[in-house]
C-alpha beads as a LAMMPS data file, in Angstrom:
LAMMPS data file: protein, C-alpha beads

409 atoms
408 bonds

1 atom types
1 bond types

-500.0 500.0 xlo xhi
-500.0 500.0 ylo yhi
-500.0 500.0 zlo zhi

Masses

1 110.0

Atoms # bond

1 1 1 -127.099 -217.912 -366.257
2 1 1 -130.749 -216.771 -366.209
3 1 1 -134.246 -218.390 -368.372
4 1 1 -135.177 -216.251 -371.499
5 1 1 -138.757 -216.360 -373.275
6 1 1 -138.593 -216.082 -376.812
7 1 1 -140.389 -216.397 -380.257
8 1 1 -139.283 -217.000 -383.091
9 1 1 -139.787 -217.747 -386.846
10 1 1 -138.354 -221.341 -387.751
11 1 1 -137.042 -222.601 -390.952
12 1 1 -140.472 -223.018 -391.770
13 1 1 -141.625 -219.663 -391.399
14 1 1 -143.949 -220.726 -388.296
15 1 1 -144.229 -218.582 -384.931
16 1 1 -142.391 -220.658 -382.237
17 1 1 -142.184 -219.968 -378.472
18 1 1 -139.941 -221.445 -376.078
19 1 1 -137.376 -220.870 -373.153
20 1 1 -133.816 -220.469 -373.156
21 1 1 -130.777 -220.279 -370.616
22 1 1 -128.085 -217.588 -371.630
23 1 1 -126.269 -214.956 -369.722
24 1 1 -127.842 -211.992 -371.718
25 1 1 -130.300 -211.517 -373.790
26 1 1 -127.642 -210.831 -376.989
27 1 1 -126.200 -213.969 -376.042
28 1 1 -130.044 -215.826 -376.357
29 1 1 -130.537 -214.179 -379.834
30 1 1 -127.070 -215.551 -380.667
31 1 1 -128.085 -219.096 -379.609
32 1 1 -131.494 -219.200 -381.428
33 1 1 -129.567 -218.042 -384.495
34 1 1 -127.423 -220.748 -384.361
35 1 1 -130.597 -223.228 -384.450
36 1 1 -131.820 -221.625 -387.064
37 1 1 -134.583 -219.369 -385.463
38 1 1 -135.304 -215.841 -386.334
39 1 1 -135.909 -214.362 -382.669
40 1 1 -138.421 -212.000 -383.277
41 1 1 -138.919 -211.379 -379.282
42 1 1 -136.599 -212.350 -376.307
43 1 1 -137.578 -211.343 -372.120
44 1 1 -136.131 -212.822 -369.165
45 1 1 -138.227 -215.199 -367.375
46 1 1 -140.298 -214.084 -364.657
47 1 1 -138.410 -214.488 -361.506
48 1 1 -135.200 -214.966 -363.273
49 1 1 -132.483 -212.826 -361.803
50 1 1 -131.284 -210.132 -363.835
51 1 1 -128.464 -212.175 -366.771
52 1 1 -125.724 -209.467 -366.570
53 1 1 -125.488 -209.153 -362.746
54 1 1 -125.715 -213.098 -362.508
55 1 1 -123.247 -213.542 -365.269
56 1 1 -121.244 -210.566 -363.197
57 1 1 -121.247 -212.654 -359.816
58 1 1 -120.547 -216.229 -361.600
59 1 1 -117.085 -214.385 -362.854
60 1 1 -116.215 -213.361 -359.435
61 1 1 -116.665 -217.011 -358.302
62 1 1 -115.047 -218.619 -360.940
63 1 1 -112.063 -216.040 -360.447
64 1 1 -111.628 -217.317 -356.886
65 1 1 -112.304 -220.828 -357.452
66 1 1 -109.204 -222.626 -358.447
67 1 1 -108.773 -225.403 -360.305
68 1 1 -105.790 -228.202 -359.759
69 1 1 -103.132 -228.172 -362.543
70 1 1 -103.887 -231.465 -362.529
71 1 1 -107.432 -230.964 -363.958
72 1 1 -106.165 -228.640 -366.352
73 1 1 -103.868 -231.601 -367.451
74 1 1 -106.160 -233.904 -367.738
75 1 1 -108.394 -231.711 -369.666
76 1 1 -105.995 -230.325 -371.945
77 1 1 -104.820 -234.325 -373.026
78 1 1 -108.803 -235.192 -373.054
79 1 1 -109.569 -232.219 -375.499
80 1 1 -106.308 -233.029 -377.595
81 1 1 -107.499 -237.189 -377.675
82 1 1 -110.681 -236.205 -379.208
83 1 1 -109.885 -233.145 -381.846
84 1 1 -107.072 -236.048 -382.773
85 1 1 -109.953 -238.409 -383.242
86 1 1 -111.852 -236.168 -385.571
87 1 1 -114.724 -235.234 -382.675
88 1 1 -116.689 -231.797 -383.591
89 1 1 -116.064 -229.370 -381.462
90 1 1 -119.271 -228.758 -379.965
91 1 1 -119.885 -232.464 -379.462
92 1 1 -115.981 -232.629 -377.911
93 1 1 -117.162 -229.867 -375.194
94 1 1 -120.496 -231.732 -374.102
95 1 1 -118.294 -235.066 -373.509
96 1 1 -115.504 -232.906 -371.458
97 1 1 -118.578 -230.973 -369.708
98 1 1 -119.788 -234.443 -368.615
99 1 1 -116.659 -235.789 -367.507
100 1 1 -115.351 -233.208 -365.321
101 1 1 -115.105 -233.546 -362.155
102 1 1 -114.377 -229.847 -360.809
103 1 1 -117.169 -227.640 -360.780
104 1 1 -115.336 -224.549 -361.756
105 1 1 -113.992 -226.014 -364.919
106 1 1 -117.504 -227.930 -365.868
107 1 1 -119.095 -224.649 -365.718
108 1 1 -116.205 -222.668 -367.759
109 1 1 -116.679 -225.534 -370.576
110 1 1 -120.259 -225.541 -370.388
111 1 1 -119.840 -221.311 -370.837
112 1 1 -117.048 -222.360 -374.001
113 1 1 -119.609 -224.471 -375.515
114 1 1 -122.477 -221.564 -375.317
115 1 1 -119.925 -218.987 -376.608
116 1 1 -118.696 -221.144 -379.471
117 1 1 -122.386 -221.591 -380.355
118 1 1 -122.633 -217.894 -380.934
119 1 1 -120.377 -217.895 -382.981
120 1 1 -117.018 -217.252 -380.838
121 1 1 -113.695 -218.527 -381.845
122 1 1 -112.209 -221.241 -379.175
123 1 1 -109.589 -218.780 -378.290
124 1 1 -112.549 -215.839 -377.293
125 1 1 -114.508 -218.470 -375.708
126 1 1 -111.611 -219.485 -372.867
127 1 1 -110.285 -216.003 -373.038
128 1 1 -113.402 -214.750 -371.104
129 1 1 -112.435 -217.204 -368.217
130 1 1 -109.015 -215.654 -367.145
131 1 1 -108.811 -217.872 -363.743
132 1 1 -108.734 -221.259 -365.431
133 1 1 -106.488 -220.355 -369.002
134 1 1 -103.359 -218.256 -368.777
135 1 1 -102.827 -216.023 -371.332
136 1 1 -100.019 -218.757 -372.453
137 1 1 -102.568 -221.342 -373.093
138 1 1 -104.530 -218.523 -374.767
139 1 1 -101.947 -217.206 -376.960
140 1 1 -100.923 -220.947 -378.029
141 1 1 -104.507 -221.901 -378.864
142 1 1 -105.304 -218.474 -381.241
143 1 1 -102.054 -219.547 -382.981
144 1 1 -103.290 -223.197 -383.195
145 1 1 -106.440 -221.878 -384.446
146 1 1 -104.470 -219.912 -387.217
147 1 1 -102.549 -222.333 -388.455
148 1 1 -104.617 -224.961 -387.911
149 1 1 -102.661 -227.119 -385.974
150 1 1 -104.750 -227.222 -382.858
151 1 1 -103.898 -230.717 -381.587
152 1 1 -100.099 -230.083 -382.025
153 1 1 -100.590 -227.040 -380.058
154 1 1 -102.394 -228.716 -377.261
155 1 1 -99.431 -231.449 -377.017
156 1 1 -97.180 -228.619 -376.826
157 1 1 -99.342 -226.903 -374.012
158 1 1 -99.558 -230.094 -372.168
159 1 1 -95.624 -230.559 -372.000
160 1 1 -95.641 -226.907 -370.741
161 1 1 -97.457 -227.410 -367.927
162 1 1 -96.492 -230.889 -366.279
163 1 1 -93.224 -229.229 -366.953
164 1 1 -94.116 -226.372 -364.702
165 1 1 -95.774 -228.479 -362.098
166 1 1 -92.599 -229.828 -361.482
167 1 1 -90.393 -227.401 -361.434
168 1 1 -92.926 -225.732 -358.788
169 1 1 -93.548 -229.200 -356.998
170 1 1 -89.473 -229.818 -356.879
171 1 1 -89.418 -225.990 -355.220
172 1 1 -92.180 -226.590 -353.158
173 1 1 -90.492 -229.921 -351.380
174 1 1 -87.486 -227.960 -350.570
175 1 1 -89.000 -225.122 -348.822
176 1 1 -91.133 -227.194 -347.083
177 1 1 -88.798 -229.026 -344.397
178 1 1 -87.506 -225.491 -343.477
179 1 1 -90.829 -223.741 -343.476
180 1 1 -91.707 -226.462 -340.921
181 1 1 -88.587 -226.160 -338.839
182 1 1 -88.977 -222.762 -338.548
183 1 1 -92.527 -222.962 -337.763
184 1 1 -91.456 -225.774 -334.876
185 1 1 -88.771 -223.061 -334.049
186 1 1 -91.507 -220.736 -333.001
187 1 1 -93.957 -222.768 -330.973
188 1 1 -91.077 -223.771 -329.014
189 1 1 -90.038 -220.107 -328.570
190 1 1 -93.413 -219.160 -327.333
191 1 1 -93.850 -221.576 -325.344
192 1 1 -90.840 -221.395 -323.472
193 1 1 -91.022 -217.655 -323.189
194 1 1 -94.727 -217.594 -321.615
195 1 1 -94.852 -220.607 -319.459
196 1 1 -91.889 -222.166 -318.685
197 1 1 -89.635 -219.078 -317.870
198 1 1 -92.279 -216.919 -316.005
199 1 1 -92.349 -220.146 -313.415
200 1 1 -88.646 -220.346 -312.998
201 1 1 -88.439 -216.121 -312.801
202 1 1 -90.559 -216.530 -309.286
203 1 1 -88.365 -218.697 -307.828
204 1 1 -85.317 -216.758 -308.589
205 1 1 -86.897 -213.417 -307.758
206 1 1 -87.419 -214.810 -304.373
207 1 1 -83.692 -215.849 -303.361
208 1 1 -82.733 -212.142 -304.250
209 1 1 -79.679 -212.949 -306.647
210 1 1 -78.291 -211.278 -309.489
211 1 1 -80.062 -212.388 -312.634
212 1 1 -77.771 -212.947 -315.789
213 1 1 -78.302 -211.505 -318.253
214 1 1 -79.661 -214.086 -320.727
215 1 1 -82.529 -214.319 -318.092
216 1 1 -82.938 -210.456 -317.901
217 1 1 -83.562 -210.900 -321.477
218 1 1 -85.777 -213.173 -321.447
219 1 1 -87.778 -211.674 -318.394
220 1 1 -88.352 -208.307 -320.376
221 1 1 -89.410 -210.273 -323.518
222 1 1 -92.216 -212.162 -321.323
223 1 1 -93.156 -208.732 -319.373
224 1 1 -93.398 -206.907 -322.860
225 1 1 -95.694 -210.359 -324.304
226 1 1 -97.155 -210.221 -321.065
227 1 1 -98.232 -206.219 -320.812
228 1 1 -98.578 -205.433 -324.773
229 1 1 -99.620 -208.060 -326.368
230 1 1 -102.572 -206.353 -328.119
231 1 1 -99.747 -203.726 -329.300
232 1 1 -98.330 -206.435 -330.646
233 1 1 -100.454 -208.396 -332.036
234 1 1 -102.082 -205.081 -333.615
235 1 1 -98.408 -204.143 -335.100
236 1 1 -98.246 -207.551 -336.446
237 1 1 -101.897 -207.639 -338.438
238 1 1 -101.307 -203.400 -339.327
239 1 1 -97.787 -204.669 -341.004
240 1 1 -99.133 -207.561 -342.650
241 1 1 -102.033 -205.508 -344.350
242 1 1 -99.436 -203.047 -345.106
243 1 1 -97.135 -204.972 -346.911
244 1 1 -100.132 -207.116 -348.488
245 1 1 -101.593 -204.383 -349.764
246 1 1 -98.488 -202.352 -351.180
247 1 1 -97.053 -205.810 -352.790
248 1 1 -100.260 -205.312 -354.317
249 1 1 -99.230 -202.614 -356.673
250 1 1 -97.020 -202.871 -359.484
251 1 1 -93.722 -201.074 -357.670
252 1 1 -94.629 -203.540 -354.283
253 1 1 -94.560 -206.522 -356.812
254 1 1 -91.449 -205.155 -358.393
255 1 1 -89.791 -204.709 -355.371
256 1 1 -90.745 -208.397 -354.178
257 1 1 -89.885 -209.777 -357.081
258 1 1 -86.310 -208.392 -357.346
259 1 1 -86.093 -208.889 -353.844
260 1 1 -86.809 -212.801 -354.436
261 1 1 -83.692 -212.765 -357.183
262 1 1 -81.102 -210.924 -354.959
263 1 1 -82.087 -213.373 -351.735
264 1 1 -79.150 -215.696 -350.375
265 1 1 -79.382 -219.639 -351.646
266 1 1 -83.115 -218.624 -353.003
267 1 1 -82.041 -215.958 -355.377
268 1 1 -79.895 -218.226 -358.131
269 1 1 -82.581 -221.170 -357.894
270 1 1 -85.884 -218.788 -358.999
271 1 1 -83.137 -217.163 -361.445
272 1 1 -82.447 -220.558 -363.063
273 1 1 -86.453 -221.650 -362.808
274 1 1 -87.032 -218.480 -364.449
275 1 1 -84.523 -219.171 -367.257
276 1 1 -86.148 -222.461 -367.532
277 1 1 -89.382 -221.193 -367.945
278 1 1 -88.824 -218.870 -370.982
279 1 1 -86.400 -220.991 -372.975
280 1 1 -89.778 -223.719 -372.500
281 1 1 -91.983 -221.622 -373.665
282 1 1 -90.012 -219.572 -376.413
283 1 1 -89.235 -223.045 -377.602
284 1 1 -92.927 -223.780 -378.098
285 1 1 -94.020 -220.567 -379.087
286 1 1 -91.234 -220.395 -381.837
287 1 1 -92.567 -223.774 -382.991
288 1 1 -96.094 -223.090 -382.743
289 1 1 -94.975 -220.138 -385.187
290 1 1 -95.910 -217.603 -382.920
291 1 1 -94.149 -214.076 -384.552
292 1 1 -91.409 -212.280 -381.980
293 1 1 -93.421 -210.026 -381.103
294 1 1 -96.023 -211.460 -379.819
295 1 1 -93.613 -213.925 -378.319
296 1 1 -92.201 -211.365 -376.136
297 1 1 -95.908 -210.037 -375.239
298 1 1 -96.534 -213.802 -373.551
299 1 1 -93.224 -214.405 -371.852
300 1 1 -93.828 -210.890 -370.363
301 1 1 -97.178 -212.002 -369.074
302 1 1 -96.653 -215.590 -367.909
303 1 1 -92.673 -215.336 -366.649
304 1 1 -93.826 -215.214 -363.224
305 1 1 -91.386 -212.442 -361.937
306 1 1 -92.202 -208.459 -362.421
307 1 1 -88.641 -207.906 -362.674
308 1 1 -88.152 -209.935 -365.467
309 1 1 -90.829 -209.225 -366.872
310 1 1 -89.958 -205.143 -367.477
311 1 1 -86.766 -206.627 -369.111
312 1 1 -89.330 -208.337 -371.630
313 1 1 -90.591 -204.293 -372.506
314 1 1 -87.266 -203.375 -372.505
315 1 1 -86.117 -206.320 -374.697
316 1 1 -89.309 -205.914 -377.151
317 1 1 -88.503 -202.202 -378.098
318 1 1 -85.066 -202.729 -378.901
319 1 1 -85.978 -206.060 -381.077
320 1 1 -88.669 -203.617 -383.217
321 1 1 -85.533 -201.222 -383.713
322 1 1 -84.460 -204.225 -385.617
323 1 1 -81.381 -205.641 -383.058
324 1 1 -82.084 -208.613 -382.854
325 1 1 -82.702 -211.189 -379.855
326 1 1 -79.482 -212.281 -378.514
327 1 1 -78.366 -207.962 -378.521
328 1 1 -81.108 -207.024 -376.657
329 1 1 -80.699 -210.068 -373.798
330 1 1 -76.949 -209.422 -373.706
331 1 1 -78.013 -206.065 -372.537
332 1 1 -80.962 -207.118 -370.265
333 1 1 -80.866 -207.626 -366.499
334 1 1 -80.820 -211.259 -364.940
335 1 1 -80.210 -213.111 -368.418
336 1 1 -77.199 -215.266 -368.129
337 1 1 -74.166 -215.362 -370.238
338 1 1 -74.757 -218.853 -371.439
339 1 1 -78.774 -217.662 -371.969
340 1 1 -77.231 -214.722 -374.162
341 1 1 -74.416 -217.335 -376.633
342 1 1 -76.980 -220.005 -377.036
343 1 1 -79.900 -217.423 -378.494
344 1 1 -77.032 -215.755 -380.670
345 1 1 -75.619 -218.940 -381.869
346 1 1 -79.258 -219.889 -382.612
347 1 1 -79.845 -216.325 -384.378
348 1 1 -76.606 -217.541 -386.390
349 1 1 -77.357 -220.858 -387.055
350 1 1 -81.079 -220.204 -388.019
351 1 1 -82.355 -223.157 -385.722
352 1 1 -83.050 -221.335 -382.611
353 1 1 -85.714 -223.272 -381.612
354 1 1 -83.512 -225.936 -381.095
355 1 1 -81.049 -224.159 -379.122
356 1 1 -83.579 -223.068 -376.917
357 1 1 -84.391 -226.205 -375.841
358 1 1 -81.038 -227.109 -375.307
359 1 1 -81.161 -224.351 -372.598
360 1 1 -84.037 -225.248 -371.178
361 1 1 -82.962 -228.962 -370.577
362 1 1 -79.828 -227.296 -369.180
363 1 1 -81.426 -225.190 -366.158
364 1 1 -84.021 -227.855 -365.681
365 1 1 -80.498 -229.832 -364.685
366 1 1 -79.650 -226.992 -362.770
367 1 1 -83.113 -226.150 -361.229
368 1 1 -82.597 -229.878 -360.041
369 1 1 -79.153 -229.679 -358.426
370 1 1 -79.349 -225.856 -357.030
371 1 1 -82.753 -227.620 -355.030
372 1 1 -80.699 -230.564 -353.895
373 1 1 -77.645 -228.000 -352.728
374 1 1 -80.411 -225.558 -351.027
375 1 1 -81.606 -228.641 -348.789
376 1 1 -78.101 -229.559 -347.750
377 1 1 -77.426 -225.861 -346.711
378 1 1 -80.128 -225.180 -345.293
379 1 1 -80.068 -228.030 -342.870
380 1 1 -76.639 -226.999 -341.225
381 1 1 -78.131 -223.538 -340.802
382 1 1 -81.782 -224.792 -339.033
383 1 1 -79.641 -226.824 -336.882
384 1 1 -77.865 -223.595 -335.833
385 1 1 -80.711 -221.583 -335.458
386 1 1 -82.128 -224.680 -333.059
387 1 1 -78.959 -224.715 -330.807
388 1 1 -79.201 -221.151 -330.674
389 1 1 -82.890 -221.125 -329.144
390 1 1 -82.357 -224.044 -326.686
391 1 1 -79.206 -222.571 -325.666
392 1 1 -80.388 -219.500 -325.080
393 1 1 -83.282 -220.865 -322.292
394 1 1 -80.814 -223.140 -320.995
395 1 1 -78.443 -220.099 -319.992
396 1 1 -81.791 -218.407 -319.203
397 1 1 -82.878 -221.478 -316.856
398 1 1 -79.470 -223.208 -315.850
399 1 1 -77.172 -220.221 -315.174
400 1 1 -79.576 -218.861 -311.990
401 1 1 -80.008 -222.430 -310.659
402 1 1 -76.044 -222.565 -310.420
403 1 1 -75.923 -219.397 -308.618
404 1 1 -78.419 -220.669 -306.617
405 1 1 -76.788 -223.859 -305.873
406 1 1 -73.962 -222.014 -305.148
407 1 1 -75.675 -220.000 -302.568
408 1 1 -76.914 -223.137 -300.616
409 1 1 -73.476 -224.516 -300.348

Bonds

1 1 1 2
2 1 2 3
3 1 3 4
4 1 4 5
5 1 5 6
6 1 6 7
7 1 7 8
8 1 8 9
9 1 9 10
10 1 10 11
11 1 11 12
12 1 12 13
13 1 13 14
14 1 14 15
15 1 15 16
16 1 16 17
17 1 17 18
18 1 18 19
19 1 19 20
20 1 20 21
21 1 21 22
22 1 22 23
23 1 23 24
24 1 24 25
25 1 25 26
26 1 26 27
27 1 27 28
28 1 28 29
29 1 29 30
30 1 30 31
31 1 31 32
32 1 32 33
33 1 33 34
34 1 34 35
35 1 35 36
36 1 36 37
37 1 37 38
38 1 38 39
39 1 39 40
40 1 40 41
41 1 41 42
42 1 42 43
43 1 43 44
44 1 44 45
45 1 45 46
46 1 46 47
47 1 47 48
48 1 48 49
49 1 49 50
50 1 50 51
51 1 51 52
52 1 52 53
53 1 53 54
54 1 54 55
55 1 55 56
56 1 56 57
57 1 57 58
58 1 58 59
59 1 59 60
60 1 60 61
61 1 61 62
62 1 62 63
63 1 63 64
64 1 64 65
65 1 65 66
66 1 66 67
67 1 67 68
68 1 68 69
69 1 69 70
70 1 70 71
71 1 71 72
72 1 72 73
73 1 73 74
74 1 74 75
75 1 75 76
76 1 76 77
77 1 77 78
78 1 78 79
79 1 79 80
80 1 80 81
81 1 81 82
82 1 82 83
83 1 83 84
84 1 84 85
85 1 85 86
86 1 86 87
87 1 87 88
88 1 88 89
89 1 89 90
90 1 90 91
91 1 91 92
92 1 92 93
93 1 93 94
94 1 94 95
95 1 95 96
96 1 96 97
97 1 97 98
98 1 98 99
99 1 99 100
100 1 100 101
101 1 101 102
102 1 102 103
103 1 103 104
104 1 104 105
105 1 105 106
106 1 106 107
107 1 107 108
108 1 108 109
109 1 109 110
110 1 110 111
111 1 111 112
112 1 112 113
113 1 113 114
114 1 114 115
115 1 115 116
116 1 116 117
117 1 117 118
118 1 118 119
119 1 119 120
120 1 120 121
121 1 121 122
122 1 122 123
123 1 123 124
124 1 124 125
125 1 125 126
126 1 126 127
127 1 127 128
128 1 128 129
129 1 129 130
130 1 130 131
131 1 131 132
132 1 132 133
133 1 133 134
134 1 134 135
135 1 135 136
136 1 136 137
137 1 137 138
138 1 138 139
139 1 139 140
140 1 140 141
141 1 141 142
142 1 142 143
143 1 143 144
144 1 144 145
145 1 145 146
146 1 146 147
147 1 147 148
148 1 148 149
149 1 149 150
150 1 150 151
151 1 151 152
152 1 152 153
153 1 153 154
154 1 154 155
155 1 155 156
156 1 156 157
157 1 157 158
158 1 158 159
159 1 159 160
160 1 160 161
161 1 161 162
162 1 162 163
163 1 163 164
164 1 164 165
165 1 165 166
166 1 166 167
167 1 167 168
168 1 168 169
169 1 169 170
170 1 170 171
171 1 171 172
172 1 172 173
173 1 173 174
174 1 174 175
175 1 175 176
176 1 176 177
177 1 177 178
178 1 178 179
179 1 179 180
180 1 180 181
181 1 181 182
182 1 182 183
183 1 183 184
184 1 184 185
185 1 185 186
186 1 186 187
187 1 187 188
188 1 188 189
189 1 189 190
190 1 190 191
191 1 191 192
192 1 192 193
193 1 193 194
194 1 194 195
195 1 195 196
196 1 196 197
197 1 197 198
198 1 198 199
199 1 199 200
200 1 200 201
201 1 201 202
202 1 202 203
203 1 203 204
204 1 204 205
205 1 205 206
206 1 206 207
207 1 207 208
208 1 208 209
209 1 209 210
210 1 210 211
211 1 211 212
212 1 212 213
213 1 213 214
214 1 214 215
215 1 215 216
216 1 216 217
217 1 217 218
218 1 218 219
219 1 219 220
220 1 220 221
221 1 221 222
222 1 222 223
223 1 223 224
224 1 224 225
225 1 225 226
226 1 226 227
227 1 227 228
228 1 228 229
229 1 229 230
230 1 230 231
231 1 231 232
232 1 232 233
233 1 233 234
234 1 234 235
235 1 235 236
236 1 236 237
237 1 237 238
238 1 238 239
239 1 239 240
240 1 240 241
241 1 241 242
242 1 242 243
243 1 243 244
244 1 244 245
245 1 245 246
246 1 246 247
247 1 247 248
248 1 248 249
249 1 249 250
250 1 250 251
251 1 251 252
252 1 252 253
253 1 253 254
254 1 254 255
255 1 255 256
256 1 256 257
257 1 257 258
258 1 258 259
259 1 259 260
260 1 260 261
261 1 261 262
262 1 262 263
263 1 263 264
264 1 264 265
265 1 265 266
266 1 266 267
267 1 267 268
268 1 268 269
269 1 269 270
270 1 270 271
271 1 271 272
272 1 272 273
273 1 273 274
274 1 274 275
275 1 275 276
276 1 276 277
277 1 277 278
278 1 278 279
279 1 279 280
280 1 280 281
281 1 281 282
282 1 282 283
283 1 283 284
284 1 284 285
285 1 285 286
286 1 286 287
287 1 287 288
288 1 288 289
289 1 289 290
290 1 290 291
291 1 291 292
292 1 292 293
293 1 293 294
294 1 294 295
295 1 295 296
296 1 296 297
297 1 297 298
298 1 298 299
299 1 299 300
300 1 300 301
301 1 301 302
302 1 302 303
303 1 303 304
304 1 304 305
305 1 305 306
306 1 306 307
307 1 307 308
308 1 308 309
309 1 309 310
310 1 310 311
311 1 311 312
312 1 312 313
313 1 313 314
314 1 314 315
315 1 315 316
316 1 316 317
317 1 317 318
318 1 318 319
319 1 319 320
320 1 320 321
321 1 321 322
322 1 322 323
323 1 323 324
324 1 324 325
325 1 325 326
326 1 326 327
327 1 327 328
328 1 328 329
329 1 329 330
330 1 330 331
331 1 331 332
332 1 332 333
333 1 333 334
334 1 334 335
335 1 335 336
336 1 336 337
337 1 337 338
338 1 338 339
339 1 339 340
340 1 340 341
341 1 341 342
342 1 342 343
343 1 343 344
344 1 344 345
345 1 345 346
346 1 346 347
347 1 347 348
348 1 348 349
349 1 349 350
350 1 350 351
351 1 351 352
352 1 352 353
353 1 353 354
354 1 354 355
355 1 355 356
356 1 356 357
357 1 357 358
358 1 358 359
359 1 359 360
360 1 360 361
361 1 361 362
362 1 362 363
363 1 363 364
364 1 364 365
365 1 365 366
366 1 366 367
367 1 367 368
368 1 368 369
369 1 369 370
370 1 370 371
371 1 371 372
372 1 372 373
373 1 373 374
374 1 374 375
375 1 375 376
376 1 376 377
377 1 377 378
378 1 378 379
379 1 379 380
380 1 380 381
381 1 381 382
382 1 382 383
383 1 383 384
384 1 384 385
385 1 385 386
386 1 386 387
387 1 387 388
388 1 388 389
389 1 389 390
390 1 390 391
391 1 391 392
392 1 392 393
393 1 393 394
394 1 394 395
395 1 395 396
396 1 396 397
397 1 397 398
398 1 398 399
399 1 399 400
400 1 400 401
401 1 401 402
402 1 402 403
403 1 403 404
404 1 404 405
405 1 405 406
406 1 406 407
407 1 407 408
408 1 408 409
């Protein structure tokens, strides 16, 4: 945002001067336009930095800011309470610009609000803010806009999202026990391996016996720790960056994202959140009379999963060669069987819509119990995992000590 000097001719015909804040000058004249004004001259302020590269940098910012899904709740039911209430628009964005709390989304709002006084649509007024609306939300509210059913799109958007937030939150408790475990797993490793074991490897180097060989082990991992560990740690941070980087790209994310379908216990639970997830939203946008099409265009972009996501392309040619829905996902990779009757018997039937959100109550039952099942697995194997380190140091520690007892007797 940057200060613009204008003048102006009013509704009066007079010569008016002033200031102005904008991103750009074009975006200034748009603004005194909308008051009425006839901008006959606009200059940035002197001092003011330069609108497009400050309008540049506040889009980086906002792009790695993040704002809570529960502020964009909260929002999305404040801005749905007031259009419901009759509230203009521009009035309804200075109250939510003056209630919110997080500075990333009082800024985008206050940006909406400028945007929409130029003249902008609400949908290309939150389409230029990418980090905060998905193109989901986007999609949802040009078709609200269309048919004129904003509120009753917003409704629909909020039941999207505290649907998603917990899905995600009832993924993100089971993962976290093991995540924790494992992390436990490998402090106690470490330390082990570079204190406790190098003292013990003195003594026993010192009566002259025969190490076992869980102890040999163990030795050559602390000498290679010991002597390398700049190779190490260098081999570590090169691989990370590697992998970072290549996951990146569009095959890296492909490959990741298959990779996360095909992975033991994991695999069938993002599977089922993913079928979740687009019976949801096809639901919605089938009610929000979004057209096929464009349909397939969102779930492509907001699925979550690469992998799925090519089946989308796949799955959108063969529906503009006129086959259908339930054809194409018969044919399509990771779709289920029951995904594949319900959509045809929906086809058949006429009320898809409805059989779509029969499916996704079904694998939100299923996204439930497959997160209960992954705990109780993955418990038994931590436990393993544990009894394998300990027991591994014990025979490391315990097995020379009984030589060495031996030897004194």
């Amino acid at each position: 945002m940057a200060n613009f000097s204008y003048q102006a001719i009013n509704e009066n015909g007079m010569n008016v001067k002033g200031s102005i804040v904008a991103d750009s000058v074009e975006m200034a004249e748009n603004l005194l336009l909308s008051r009425g004004y006839i901008p006959s001259r606009v200059t940035a302020a002197s001092g003011a930095a330069p609108a497009a590269g400050g309008s540049f940098f506040a889009r980086i910012k906002e792009s790695l800011s993040r704002v809570k899904i529960g502020d964009l709740i909260l929002f999305t039911k404040q801005f749905r309470s007031m259009m419901q209430a009759g509230v203009p628009l521009l009035r309804l964005l200075q109250v939510l610009e003056n209630q919110t709390q997080n500075k990333t989304m009082k800024r985008a709002v206050g940006l909406i609000g400028q945007d929409i006084r130029a003249g902008a649509t609400l949908h290309e007024a939150m389409k230029k803010h990418p980090a905060l609306f998905s193109p989901l939300y986007l999609s949802m509210i040009h078709a609200g806009e269309i048919s004129g059913t904003v509120p009753d799109i917003l409704g629909r958007l909020i039941d999207i999202i505290e649907h998603e937030a917990k899905i995600k939150s009832d993924i993100k408790s089971a993962l976290q026990y093991p995540f924790i475990v494992l992390i436990a797993l490998a402090v106690a490793f470490f330390v082990l391996l570079t204190f406790v074991i190098p003292k013990f490897a003195t003594i026993f180097a010192k009566t002259g016996l025969t190490l076992p060989w869980p102890t040999k082990v163990a030795m050559l991992m602390y000498q290679g720790l010991a002597n390398y560990w700049y190779i190490l740690i260098a081999g570590v941070v090169g691989l990370i960056v590697v992998l970072h980087t290549y996951f990146k790209t569009v095959n890296g994310r492909y490959a990741l994202d298959t990779f996360y379908l095909k992975m033991p216990l994991f695999g069938p639970l993002f599977q089922k959140a993913a079928m979740s997830r687009f019976a949801s939203i096809f639901a919605i946008l089938q009610a929000s009379g979004v057209p096929v099409m464009q349909a397939m265009e969102v779930l492509s972009g907001t699925i979550g999963n690469t992998a799925i996501s090519r089946e989308f392309d796949r799955i959108s040619e063969k529906i503009k060669e006129g086959q259908g829905i339930s054809g194409p996902l018969g044919s399509a990779k990771y779709f289920t069987p029951m995904v594949v009757d319900m959509v045809a018997i929906g086809e058949e039937s006429g009320n898809i819509e409805d059989m779509l959100r029969q499916i996704a109550i079904h694998y939100d039952d299923e996204v439930a119990y497959a997160v209960k099942r992954l705990s109780d697995n993955i418990g038994p194997i931590l436990i393993v995992g544990l009894a394998g380190v300990v027991g591994f140091f014990a025979l490391a520690i315990y097995m020379p000590m009984w030589d060495m007892t031996k030897m004194v007797k």
